[in-house]
C-alpha positions in Angstrom: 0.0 0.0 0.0 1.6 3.1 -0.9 2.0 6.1 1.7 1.9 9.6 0.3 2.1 12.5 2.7 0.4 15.7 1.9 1.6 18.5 2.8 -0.2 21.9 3.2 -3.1 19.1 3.6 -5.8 22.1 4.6 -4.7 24.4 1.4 -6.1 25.2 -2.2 -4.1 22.2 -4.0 -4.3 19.8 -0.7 -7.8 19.8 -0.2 -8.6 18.3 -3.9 -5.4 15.9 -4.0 -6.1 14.7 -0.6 -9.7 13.7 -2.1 -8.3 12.1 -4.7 -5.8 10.0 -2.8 -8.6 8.9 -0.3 -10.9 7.4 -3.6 -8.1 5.0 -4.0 -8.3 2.6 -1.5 -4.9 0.8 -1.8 -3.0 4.5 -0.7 -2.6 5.5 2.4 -2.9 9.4 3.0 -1.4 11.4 5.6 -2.4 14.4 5.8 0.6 17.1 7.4 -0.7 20.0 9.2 1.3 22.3 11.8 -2.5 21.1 14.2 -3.1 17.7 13.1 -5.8 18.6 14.8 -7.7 20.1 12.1 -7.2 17.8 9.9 -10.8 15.5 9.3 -10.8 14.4 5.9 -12.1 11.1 6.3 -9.5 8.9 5.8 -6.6 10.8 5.8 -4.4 10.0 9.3 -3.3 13.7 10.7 0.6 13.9 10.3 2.5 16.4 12.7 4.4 18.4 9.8 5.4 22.0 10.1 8.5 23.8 8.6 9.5 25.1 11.7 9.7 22.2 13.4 12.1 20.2 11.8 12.6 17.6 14.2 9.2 16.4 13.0 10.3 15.6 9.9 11.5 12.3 10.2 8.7 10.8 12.0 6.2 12.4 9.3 8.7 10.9 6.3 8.8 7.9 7.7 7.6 4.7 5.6 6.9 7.2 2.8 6.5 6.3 -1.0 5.5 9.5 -1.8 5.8 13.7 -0.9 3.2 16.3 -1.8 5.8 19.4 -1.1 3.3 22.8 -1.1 6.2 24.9 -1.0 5.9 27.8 1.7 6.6 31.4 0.7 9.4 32.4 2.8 12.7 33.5 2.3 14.2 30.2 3.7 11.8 27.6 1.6 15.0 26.7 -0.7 17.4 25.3 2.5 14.0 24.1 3.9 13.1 22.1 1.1 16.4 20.6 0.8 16.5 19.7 4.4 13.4 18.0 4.4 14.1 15.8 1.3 17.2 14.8 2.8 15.7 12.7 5.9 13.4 10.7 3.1 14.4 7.7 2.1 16.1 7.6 -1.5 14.1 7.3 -4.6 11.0 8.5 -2.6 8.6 10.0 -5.3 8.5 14.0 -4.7 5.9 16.6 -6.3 7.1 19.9 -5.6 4.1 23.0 -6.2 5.9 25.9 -8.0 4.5 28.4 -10.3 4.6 29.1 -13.8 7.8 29.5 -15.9 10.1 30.1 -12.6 12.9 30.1 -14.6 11.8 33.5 -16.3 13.5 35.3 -12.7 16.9 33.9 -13.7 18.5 30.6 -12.0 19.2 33.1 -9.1 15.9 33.9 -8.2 14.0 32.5 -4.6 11.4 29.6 -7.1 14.2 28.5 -9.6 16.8 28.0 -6.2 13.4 26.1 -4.4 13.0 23.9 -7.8 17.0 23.1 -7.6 16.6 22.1 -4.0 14.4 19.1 -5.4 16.2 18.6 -8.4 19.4 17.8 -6.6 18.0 15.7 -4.2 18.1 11.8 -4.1 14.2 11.6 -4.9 12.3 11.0 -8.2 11.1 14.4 -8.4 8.2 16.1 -10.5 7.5 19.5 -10.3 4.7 21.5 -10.8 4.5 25.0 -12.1 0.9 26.5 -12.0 -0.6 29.8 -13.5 -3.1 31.7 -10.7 -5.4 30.0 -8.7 -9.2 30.3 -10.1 -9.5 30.7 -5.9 -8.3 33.8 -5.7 -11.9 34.6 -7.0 -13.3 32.7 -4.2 -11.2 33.4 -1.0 -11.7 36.0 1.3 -7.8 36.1 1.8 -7.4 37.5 -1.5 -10.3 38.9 -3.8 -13.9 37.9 -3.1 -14.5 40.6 -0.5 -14.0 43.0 -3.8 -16.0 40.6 -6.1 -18.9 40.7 -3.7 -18.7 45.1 -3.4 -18.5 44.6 -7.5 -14.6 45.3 -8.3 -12.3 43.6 -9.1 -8.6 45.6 -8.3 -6.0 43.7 -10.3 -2.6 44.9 -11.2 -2.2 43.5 -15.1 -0.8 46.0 -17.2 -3.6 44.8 -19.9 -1.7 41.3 -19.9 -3.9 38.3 -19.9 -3.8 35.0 -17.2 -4.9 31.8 -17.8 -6.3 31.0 -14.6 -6.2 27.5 -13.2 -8.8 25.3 -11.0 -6.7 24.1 -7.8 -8.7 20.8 -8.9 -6.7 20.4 -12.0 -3.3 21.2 -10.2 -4.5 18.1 -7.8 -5.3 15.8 -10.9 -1.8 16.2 -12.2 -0.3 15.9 -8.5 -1.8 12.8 -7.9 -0.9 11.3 -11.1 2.6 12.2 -10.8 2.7 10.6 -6.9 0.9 7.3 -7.6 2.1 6.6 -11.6 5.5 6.1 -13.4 6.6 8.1 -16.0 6.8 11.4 -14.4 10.2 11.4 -13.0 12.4 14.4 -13.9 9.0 15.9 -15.7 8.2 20.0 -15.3 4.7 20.7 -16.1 3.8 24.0 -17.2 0.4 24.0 -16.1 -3.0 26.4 -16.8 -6.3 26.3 -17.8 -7.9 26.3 -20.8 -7.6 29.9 -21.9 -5.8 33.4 -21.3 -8.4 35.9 -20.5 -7.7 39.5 -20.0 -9.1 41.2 -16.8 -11.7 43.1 -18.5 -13.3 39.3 -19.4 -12.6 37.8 -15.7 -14.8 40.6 -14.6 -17.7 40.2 -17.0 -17.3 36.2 -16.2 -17.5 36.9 -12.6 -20.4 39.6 -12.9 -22.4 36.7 -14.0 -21.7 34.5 -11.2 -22.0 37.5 -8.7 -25.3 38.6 -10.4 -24.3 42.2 -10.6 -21.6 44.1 -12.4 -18.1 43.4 -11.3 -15.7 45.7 -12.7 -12.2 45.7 -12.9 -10.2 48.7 -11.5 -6.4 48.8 -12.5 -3.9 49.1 -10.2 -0.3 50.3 -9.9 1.8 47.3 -8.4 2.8 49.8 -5.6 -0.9 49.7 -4.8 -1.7 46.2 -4.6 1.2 45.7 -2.2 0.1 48.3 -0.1 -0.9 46.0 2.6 2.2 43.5 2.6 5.7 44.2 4.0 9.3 42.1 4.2 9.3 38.9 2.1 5.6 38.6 1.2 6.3 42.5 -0.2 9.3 41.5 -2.4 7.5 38.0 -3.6 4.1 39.7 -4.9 6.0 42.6 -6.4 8.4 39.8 -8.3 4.9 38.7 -8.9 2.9 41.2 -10.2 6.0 41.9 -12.5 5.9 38.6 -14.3 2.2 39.3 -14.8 2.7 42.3 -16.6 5.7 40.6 -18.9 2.5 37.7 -20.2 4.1 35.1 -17.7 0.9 33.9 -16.8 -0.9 34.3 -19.9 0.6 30.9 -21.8 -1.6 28.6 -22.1 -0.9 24.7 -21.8 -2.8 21.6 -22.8 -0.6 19.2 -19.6 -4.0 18.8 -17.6 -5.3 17.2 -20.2 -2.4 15.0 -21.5 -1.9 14.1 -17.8 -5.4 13.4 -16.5 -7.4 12.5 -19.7 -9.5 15.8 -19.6 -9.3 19.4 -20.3 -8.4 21.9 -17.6 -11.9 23.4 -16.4 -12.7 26.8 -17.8 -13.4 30.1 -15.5 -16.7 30.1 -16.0 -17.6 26.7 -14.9 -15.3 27.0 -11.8 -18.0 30.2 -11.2 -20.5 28.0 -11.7 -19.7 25.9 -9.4 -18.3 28.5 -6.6 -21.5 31.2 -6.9 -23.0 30.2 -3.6 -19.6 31.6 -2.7 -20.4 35.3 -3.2 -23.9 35.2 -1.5 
């Protein structure tokens, strides 16, 4: 019976692949949460795992056929990343979330030195490199507050994104954790279209039910409300959107899973009980 551990179990992309572990019976899913607490998935067995606890580590590695690595946004994650895939056993099976075309900062940059921590590791590593979550749309973290008051403030620069379902991220994750053939793979991965932000808003005017509009913003502005790290990775951000980064378009989901990436406007669909 294979064991996968999931880290980030709780989050956008652990949610989903955590469901999909679960429907196959022969894996065994932990799910690694700082409170293992909160984790309730039916069964998923809550795993102690939390990057500042390294001393953990080995117990929630242990046994382990497979990693789900949600890499965490801080300025450490690449000597974190390393340490942690150096207490697994060899050959273990690693899926590392990154984010779209990470090599377009330069081999220097904080993602590209997170990807190398994998890549010279002793695990069969895949790594994943998503456009923006759809759930941005949907989380009060980030924009649904806006969406709800009808604006949507978005630094793009008129660039286009092709925004991805979490779901789909999840499909490819747990292929690549339970399946051969993925080893040493990158996967670009987004949904089925670019859309410019002008379109996300009419999309998510009809799931709202009233006009959403969308307000451009300097980058200065959006990171108005972040400081240190956080500051520095959304402006990086916000930069690459601008330069079209996010706007390529990719058919992996599809090659991967067997079916197309979902489109925005049936994630909305499905999420417009979300916006009340």
């Amino acid at each position: 019976m294979p064991r996968v551990l999931v880290t980030g179990v709780r989050g956008k992309t652990g949610v989903p692949l955590a469901e999909l572990l679960v429907a196959r019976p022969e894996v065994e899913v932990l799910g690694g949460s700082s409170d293992p607490s909160t984790v309730t998935m039916d069964g998923v067995r809550p795993t102690a795992f939390s990057w500042d606890d390294a001393a953990g580590w080995v117990a929630a590695t242990d046994g382990l056929d497979a990693a789900y690595v949600v890499r965490p946004d801080r300025a450490d994650a690449p000597e974190l990343i390393a340490s942690l895939l150096a207490v697994m056993a060899p050959r273990t099976r690693v899926v590392l979330l990154s984010e779209q075309d990470a090599d377009s900062v330069g081999p220097d940059g904080w993602a590209p030195r997170c990807e190398q921590a994998v890549r010279g590791s002793r695990s069969d590593w895949t790594i994943l490199r998503p456009s923006w979550f759809m759930q941005v749309f949907t989380d009060p973290r980030f924009y649904r507050d806006d969406v709800r008051s009808g604006e949507l403030p978005f630094s793009s620069a008129g660039a286009r994104v092709a925004w991805i379902d979490a779901r789909d991220i999840a499909g490819v994750a747990a292929r690549a954790l339970l399946e051969d053939g993925h080893s040493g793979v990158v996967y670009e991965l987004s949904g089925p279209e670019a859309l410019s932000l002008t379109r996300t808003a009419e999309l998510l005017s009809i799931a709202v039910g009233r006009p959403v509009t969308h307000r451009e913003v300097t980058i200065d502005e959006a990171v108005t409300d972040t400081d240190g790290f956080e500051r520095e990775l959304f402006e990086v951000t916000l930069e690459r959107v601008h330069a079209g980064t996010f706007a390529v378009v990719t058919d992996t989901v599809e090659r991967v899973t067997g079916r197309p990436a979902r489109a925005l406007h049936a994630f909305l669909a499905d999420a417009r009980t979300t916006f009340g």
